[in-house]
GUMI-938138 format. One line per 2 residues: number of its first residue (from 0); for each residue x, y, z of N, C-alpha, C, O. Coordinates in steps of 0.1 Angstrom, whole numbers. Layout:
BEGIN
NUM) X,Y,Z,X,Y,Z,X,Y,Z,X,Y,Z  ...
END
This chain:
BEGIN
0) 79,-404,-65,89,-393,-64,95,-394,-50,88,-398,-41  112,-389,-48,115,-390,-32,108,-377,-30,104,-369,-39
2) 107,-375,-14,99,-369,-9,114,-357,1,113,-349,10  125,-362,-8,134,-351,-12,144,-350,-20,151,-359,-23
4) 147,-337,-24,160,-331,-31,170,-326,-26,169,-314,-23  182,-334,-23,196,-328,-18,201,-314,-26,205,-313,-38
6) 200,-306,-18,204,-291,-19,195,-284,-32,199,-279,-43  182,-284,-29,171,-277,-37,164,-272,-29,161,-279,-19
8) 161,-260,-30,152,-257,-27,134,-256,-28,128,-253,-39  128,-259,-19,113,-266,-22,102,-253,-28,91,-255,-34
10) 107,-239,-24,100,-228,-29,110,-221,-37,122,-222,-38  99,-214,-44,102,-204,-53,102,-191,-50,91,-188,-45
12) 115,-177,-53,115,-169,-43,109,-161,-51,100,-155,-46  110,-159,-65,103,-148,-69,88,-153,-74,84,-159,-84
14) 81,-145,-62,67,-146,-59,60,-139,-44,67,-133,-35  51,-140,-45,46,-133,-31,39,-140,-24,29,-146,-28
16) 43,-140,-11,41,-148,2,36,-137,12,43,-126,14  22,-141,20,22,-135,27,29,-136,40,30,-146,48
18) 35,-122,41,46,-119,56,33,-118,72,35,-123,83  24,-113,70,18,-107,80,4,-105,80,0,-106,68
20) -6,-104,89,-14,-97,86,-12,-83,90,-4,-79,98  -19,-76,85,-22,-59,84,-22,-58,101,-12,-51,104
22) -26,-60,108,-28,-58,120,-16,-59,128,-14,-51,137  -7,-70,124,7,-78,129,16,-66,129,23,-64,139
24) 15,-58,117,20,-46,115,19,-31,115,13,-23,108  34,-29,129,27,-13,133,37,-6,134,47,-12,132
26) 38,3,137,50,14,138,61,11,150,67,20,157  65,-6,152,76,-12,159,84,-22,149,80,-25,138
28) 90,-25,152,101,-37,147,96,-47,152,92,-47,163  95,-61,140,88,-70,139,93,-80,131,88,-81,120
30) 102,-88,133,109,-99,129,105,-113,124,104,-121,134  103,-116,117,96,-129,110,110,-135,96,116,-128,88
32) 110,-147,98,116,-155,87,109,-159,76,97,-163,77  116,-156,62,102,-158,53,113,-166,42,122,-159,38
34) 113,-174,39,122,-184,25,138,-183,32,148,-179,27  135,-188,43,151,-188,51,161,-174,49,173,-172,47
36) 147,-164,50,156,-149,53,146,-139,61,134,-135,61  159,-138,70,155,-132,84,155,-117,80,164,-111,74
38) 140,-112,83,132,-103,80,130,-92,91,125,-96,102  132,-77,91,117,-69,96,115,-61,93,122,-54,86
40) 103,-57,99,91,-48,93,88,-43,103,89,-45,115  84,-31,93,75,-19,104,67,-12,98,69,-15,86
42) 57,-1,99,50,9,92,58,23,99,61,27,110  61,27,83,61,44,83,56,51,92,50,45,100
44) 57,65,92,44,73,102,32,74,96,22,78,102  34,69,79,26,67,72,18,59,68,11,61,58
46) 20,49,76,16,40,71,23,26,64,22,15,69  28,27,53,37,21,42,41,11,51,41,13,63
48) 43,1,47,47,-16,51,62,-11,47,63,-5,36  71,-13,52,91,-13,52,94,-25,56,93,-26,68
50) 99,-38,48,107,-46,51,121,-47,45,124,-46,33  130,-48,56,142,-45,57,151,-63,58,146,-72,64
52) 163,-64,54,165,-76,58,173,-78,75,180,-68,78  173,-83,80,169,-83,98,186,-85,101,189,-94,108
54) 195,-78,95,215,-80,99,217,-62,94,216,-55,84  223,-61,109,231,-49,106,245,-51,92,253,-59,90
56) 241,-41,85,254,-40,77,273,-42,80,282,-46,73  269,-36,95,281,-37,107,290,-52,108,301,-57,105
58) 279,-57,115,282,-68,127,271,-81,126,270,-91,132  263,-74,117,251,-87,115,244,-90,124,238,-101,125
60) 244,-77,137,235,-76,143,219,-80,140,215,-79,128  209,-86,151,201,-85,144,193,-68,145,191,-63,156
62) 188,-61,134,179,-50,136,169,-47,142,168,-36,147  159,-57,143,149,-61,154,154,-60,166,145,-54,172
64) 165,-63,173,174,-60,183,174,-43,188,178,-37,199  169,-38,178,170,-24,179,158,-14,182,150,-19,190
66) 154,-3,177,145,4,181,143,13,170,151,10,160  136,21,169,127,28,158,130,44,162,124,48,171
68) 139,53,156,133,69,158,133,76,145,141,80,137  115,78,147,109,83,132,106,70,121,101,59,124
70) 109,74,112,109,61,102,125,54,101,128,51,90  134,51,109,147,52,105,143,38,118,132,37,125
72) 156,29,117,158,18,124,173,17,131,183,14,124  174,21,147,183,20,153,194,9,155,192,3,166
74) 203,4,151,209,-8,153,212,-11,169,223,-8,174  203,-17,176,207,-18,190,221,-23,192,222,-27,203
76) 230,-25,187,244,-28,192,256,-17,191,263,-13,200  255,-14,180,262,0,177,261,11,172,268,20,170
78) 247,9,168,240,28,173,239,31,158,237,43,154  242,18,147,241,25,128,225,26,128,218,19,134
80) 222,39,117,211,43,116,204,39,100,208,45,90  195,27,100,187,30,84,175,33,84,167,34,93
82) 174,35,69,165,46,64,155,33,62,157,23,68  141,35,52,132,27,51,132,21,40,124,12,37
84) 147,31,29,152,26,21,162,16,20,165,12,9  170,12,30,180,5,37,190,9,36,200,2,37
86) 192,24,32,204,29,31,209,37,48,202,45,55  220,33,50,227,42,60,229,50,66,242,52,67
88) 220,61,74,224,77,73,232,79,89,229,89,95  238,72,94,245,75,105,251,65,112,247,54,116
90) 264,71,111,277,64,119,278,65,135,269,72,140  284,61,141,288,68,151,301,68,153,308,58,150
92) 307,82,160,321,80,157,327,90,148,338,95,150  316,93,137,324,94,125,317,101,115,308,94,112
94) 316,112,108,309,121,98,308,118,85,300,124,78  317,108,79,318,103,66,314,89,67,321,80,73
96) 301,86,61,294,69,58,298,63,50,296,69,39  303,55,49,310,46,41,299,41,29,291,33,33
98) 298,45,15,288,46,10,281,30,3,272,29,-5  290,20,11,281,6,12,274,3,19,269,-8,18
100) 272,10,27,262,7,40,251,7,41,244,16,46  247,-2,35,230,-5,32,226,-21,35,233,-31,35
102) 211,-22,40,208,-37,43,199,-37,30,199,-26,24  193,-47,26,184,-52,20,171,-47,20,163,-49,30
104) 166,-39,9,150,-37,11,139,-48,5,136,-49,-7  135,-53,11,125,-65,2,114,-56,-2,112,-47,7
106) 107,-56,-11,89,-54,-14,80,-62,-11,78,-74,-15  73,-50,-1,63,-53,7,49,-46,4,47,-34,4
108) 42,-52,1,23,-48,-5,14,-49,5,11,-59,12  7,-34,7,-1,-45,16,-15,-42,8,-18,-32,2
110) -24,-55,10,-38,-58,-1,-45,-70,8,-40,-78,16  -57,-69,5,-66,-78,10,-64,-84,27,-66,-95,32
112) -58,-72,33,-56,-76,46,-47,-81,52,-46,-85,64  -36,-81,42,-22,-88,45,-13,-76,41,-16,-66,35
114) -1,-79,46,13,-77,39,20,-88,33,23,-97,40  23,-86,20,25,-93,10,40,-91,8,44,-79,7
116) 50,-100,9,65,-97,8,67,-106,-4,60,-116,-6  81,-99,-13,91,-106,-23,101,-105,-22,107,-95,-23
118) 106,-119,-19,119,-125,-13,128,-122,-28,138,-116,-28  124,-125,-37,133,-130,-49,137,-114,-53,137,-104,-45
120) 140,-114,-69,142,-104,-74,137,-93,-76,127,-93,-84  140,-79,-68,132,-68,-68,124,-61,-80,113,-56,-80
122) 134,-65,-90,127,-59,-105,117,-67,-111,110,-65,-121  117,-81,-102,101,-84,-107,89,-90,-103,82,-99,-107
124) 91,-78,-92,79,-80,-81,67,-70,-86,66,-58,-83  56,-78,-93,45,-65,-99,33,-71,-92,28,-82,-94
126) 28,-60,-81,15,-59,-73,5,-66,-78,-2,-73,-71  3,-62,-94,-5,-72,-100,-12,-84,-103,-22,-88,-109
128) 3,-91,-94,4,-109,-96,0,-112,-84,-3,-124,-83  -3,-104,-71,-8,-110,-61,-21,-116,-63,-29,-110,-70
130) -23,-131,-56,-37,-135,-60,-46,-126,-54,-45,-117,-46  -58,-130,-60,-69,-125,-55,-78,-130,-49,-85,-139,-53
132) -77,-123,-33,-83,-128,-22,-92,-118,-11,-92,-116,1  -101,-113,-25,-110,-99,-12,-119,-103,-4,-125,-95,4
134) -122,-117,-5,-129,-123,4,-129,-120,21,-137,-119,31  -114,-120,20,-106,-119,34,-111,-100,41,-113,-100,53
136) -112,-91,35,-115,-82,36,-126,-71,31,-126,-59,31  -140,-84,25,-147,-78,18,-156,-77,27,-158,-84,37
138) -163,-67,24,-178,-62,40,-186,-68,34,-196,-70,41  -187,-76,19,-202,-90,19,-197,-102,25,-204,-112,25
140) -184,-102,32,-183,-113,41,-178,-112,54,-170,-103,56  -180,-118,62,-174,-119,77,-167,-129,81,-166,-139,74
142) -162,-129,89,-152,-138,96,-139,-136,101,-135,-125,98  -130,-146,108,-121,-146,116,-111,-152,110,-115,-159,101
144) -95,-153,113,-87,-159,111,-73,-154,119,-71,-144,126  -60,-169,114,-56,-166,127,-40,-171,117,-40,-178,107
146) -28,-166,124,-19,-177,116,-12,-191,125,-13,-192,137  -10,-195,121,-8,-209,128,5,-215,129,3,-226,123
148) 19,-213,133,31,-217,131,32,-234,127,28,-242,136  36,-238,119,39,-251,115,50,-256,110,57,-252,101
150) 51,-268,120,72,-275,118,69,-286,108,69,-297,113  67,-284,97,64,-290,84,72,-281,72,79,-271,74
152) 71,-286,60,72,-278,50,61,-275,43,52,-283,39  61,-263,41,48,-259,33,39,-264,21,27,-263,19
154) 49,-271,15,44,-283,7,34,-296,10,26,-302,3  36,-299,25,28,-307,30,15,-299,33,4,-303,29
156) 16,-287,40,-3,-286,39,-7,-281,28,-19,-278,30  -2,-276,13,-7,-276,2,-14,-288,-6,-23,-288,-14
158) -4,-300,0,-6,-311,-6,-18,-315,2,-27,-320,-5  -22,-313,17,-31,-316,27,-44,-311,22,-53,-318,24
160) -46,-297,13,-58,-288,9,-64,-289,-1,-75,-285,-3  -51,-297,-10,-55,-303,-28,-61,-314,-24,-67,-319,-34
162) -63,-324,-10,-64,-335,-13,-78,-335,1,-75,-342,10  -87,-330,1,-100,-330,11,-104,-347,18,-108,-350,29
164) -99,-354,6,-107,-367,10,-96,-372,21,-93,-384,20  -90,-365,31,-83,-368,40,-95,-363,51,-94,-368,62
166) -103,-356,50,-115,-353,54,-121,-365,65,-123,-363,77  -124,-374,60,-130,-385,61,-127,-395,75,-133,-402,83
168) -109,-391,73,-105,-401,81,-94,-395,91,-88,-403,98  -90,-379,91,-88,-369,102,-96,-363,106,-96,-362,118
170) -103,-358,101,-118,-351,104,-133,-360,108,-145,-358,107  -129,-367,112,-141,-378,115,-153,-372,120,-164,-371,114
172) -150,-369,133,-160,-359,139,-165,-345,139,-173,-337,145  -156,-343,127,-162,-323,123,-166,-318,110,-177,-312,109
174) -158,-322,101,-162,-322,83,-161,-331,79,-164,-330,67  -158,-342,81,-156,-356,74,-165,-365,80,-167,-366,92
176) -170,-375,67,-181,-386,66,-172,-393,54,-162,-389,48  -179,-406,54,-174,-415,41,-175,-404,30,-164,-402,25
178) -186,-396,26,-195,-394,15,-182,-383,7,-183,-377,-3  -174,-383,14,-158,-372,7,-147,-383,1,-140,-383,-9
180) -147,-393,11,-139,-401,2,-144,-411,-8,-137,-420,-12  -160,-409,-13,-164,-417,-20,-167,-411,-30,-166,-417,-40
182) -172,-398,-30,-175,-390,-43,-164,-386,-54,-153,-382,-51  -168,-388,-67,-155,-387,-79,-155,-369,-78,-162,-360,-73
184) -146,-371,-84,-143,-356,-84,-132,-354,-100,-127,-363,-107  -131,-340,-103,-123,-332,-111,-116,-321,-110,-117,-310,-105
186) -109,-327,-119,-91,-316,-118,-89,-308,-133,-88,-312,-144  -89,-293,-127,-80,-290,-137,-71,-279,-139,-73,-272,-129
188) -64,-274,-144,-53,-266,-141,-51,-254,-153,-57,-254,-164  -41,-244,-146,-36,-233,-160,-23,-232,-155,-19,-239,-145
190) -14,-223,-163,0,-221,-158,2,-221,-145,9,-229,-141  -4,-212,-137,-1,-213,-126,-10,-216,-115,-7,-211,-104
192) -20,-223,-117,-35,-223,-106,-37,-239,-114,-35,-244,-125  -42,-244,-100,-48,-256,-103,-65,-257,-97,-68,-249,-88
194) -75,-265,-100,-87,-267,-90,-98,-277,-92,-107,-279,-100  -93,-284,-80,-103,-294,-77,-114,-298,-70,-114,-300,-58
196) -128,-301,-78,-142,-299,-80,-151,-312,-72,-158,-319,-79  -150,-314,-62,-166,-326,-55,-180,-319,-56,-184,-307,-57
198) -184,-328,-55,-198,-324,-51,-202,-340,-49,-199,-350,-55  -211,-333,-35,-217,-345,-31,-227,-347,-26,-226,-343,-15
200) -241,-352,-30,-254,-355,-29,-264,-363,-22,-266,-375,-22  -272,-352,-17,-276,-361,-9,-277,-369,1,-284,-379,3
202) -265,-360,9,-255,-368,23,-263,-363,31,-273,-356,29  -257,-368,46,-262,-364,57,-250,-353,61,-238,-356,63
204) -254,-340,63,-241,-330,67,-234,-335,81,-241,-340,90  -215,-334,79,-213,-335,94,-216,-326,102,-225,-318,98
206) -212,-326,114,-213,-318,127,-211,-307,126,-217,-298,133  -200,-304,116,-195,-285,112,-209,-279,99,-214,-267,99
208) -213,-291,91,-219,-285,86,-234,-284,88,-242,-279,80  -237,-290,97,-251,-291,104,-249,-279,112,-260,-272,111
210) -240,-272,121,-237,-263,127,-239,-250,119,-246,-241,124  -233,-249,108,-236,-240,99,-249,-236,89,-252,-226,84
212) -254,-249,90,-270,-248,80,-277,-243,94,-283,-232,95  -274,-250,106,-289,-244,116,-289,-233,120,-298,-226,125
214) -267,-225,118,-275,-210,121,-277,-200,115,-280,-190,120  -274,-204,98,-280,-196,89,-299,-201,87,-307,-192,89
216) -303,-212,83,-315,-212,85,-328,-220,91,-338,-225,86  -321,-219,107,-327,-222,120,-334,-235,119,-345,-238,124
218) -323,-246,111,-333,-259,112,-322,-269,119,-310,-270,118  -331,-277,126,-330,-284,134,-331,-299,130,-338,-302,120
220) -325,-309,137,-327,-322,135,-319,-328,119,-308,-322,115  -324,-339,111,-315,-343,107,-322,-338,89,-334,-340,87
222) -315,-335,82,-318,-331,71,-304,-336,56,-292,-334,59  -307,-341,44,-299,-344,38,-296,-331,28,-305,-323,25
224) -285,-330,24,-279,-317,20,-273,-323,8,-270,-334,6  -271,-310,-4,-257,-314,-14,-249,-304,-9,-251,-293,-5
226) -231,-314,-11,-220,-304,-7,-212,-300,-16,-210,-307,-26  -207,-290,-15,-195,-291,-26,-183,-287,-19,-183,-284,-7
228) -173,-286,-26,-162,-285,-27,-152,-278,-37,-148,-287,-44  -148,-268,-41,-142,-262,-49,-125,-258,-41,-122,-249,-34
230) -117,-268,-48,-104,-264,-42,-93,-253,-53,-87,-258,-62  -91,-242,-51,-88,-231,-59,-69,-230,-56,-68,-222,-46
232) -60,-234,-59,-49,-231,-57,-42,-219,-70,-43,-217,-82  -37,-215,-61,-27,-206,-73,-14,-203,-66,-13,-197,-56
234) -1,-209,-76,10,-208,-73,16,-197,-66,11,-187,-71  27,-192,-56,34,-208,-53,26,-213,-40,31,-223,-36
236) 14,-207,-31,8,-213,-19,-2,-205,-15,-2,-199,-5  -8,-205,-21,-23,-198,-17,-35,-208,-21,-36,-210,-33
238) -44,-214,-15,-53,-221,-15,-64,-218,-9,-65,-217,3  -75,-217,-22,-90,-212,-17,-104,-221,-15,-109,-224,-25
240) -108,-223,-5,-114,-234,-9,-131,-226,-8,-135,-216,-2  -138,-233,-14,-155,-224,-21,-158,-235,-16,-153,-245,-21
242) -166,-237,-7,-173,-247,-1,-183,-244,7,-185,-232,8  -193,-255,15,-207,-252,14,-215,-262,12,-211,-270,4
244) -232,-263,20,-239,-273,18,-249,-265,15,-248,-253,19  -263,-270,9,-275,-262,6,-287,-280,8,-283,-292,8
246) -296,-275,9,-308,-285,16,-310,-291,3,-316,-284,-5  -307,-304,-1,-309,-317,-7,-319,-312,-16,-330,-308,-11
248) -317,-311,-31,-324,-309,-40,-331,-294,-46,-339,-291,-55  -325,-286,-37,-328,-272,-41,-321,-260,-51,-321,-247,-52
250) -314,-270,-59,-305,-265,-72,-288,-259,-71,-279,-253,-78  -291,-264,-57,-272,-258,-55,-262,-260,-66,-252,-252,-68
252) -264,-275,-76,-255,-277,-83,-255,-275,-94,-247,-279,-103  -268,-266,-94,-274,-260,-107,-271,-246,-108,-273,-240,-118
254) -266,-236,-93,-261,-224,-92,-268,-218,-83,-263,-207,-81  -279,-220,-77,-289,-218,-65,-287,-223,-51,-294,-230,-44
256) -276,-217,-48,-272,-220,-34,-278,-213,-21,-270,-213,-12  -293,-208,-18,-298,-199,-13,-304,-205,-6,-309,-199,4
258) -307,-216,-6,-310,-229,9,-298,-232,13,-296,-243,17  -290,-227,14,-277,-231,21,-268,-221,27,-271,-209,28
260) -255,-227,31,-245,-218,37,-230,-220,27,-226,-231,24  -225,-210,24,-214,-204,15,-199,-201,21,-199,-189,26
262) -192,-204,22,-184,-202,31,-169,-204,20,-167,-213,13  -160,-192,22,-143,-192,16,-136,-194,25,-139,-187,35
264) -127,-201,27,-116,-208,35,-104,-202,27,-100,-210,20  -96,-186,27,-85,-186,25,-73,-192,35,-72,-192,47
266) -67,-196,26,-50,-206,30,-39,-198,24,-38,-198,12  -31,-191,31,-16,-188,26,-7,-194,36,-5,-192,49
268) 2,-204,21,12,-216,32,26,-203,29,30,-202,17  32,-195,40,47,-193,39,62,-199,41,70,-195,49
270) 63,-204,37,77,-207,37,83,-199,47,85,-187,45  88,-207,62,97,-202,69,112,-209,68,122,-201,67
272) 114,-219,67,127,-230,65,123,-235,55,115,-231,47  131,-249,55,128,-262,42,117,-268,54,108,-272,48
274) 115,-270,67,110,-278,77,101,-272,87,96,-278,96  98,-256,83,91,-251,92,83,-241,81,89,-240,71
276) 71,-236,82,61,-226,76,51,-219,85,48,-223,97  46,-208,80,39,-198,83,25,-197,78,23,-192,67
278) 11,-205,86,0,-209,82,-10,-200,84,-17,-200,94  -13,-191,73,-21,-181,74,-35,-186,70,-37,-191,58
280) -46,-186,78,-60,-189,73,-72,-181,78,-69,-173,87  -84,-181,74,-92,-171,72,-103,-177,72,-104,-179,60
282) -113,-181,76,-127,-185,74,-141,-175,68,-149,-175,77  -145,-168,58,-153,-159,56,-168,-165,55,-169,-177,54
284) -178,-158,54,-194,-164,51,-195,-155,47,-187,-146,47  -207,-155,43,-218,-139,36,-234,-140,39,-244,-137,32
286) -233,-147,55,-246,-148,59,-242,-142,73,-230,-141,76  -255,-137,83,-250,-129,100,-239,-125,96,-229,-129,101
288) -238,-115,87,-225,-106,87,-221,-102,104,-209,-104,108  -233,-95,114,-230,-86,125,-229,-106,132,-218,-108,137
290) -234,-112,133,-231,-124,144,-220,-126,154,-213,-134,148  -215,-124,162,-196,-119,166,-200,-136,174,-193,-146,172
292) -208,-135,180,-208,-148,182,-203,-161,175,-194,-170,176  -216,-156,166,-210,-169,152,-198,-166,147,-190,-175,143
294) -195,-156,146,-178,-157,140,-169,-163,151,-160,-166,143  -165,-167,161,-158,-166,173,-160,-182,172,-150,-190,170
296) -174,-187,174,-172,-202,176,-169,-209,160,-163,-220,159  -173,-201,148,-170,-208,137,-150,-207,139,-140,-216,138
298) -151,-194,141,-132,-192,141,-126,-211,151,-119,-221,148  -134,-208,162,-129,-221,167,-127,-230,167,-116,-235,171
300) -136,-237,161,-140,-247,152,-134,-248,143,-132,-259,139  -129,-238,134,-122,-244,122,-103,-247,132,-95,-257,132
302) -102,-237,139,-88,-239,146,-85,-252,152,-73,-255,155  -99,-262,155,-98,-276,159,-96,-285,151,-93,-297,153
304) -97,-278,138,-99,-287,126,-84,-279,121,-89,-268,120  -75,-278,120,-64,-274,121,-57,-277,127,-46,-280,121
306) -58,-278,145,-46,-288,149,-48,-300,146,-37,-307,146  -60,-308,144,-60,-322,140,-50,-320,128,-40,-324,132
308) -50,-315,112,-42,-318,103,-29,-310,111,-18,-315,108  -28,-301,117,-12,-298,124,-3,-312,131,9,-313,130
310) -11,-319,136,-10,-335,142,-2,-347,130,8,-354,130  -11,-344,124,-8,-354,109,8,-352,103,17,-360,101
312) 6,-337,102,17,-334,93,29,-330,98,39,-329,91  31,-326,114,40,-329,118,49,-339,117,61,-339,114
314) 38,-351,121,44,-366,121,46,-367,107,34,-365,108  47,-368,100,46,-372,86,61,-364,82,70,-370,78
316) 60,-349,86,75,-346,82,83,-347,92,93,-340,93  81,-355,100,91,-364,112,99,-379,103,110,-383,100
318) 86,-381,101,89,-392,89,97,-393,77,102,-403,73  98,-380,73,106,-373,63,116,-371,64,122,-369,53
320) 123,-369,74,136,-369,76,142,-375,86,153,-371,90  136,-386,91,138,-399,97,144,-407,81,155,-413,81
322) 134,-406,68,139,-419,56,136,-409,48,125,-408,44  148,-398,45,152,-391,36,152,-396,19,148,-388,11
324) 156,-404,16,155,-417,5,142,-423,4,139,-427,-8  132,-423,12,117,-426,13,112,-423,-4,116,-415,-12
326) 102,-430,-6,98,-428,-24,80,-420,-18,78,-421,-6  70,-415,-26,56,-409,-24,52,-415,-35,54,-411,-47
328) 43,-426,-31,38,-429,-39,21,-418,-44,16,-410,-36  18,-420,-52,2,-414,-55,-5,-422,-60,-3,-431,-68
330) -16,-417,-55,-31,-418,-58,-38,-414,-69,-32,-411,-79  -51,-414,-69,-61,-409,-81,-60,-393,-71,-56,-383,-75
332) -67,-396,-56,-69,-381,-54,-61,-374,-48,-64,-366,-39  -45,-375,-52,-35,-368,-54,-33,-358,-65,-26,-348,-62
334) -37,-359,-77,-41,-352,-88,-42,-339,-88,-38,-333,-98  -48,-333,-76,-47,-319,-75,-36,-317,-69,-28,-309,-75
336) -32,-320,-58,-13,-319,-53,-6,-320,-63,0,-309,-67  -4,-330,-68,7,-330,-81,10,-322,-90,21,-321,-95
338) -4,-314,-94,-3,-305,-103,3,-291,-93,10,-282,-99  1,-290,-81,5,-276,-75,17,-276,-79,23,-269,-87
340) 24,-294,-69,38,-292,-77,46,-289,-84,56,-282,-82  39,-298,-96,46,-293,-108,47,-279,-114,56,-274,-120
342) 35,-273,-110,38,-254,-111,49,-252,-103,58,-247,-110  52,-254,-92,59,-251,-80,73,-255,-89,78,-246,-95
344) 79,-272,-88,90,-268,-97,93,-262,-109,104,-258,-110  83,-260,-119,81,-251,-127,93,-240,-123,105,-238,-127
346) 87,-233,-114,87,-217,-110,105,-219,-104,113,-211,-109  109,-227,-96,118,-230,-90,129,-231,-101,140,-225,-101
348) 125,-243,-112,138,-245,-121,140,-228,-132,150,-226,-138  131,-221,-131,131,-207,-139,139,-199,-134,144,-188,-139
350) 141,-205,-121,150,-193,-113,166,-199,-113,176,-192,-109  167,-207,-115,182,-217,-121,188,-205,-125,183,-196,-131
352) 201,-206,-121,208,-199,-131,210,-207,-145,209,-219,-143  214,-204,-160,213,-209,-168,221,-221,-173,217,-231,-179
354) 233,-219,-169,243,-231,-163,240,-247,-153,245,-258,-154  231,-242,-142,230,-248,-141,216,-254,-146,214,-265,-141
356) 207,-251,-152,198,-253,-160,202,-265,-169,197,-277,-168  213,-259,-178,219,-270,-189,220,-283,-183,214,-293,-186
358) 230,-280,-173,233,-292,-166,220,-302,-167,222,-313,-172  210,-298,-162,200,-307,-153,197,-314,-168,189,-323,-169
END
């Protein structure tokens, strides 16, 4: 396949992307790009997540440019006032509002620790469809996470997350060994989620995961482990990965993971441009819940293991629009990327208008 489409877009708008974390967002104006629309947000006195689209109705000011009194949003250039509904309650100048004067309200959720935005059509944004990710905010697990700005397309670190056995040979010194790009694995998919299954036996753990077995159960020196790997996507960019080693023969792959360490890696890839994205990640365990220590160096450690693939995929979508015309070829352990894909254009051609539908 080319590794582009002249005048397509690579995401799909109606869906939910996380905008923020919970924290990111407070009772100021807070501007963030999300599917090449300039955004902001703020909390109520209430609380409530308000995103607004980021252009005065006026002058296309940006709003963020402005200031906050009460729940209402000051247009720093010429003084128009909106509500949290985006409607207009003040002119200046003038006692009669011209009753178009409204910016855009997007729907914003906030759940599992995020605020959750829909770019696309308002009437069919249902709370319900957000994945499910309580890992990130559940008190049986701990950990840290951070977002990560990335001048890629989001597509490449989805394709980076479906495909681990890159492990091996960017990750050399932290989670990757041969034993990732040698082990078979399985794919399989539903409408909208795909997930691909390693397991691998009887390895020698790398450096991240020897770090992790000695300080859940204080052993030292060299020990063979089975690993797995569970890669969980669900359209259009959320990827979970269930992963984890337990001490060599003690039934992990039989469901007895209790010699070992357990660990969820949520991934939410945002769409900021066609060439830039918003890398939300999360590392959880459910062992030293209180450890602040161990959370802080594991947070680290995975953040090292992040600019190494931020390294990769920069260059790579350097490359991309260096040889626009460029063909992608695949692999066997491409099979999980391809399938995101194809959800992905799925979701993208649904939003066609019908006309041009026919056409294609």
């Amino acid at each position: 396949m080319s590794n582009a489409a002249p005048n397509r877009r690579s995401f799909p708008l109606n869906a939910w992307y996380v905008a923020a974390w919970s924290r990111e967002v407070t009772h100021a104006l807070a501007p963030r790009t999300i599917c090449d629309k300039k955004i902001v947000m703020y909390r109520t006195g209430e609380g409530k997540p308000v995103a607004l689209e980021d252009a005065c109705w006026h002058r296309l000011a940006p709003l963020s440019k402005g200031w906050l009194e009460g729940d209402q949003v000051v247009c720093g250039y010429h003084g128009l006032v909106f509500n949290a509904q985006g409607r207009c309650t003040h002119m200046p100048s003038q006692e009669t509002i011209n009753p178009s004067a409204c910016v855009r309200v997007f729907p914003a959720v906030e759940k599992h620790g995020f605020i959750w935005l829909w770019p696309g059509e308002p009437a069919l944004a249902d709370p319900a469809t957000i994945p499910d990710m309580h890992w990130v905010n559940d008190p049986e697990w701990a950990g840290e996470g951070v977002v990560t700005p990335m001048a890629c397309n989001y597509r490449l670190i989805v394709d980076n997350l479906m495909d681990l056995t890159h492990e091996t040979f960017v990750h050399k010194t932290s989670i990757g060994n041969s034993a990732v790009a040698e082990a078979p694995f399985e794919v399989t998919h539903g409408e909208r989620t795909a997930q691909l299954t390693r397991w691998m036996l009887g390895i020698e753990p790398p450096p991240f995961w020897a770090f992790q077995l000695g300080s859940r159960l204080g052993i030292e020196g060299k020990v063979n482990v089975d690993r797995w790997q569970y890669i969980n996507f669900e359209a259009p960019a959320a990827v979970v990965l269930d992963v984890g080693v337990a001490l060599a023969g003690t039934g992990a792959p039989q469901g007895d993971r209790s010699k070992g360490v357990n660990l969820r890696i949520c991934h939410f890839i945002t769409p900021e441009t066609e060439r830039t994205c918003h890398f939300f990640w999360v590392l959880r365990r459910n062992f030293k819940l209180d450890d602040a220590e161990l959370t802080v160096a594991t947070r680290e450690r995975n953040a090292a293991i992040v600019a190494e693939d931020k390294d990769v995929l920069i260059a790579q979508q350097q490359a991309m629009e260096a040889a626009p015309d460029a063909v992608f070829y695949n692999l066997n352990i491409d099979a999980g990327a391809m399938w995101a894909r194809r959800i992905q254009e799925r979701m993208i051609d649904a939003e066609a208008p019908p006309v041009l539908r026919a056409a294609e």
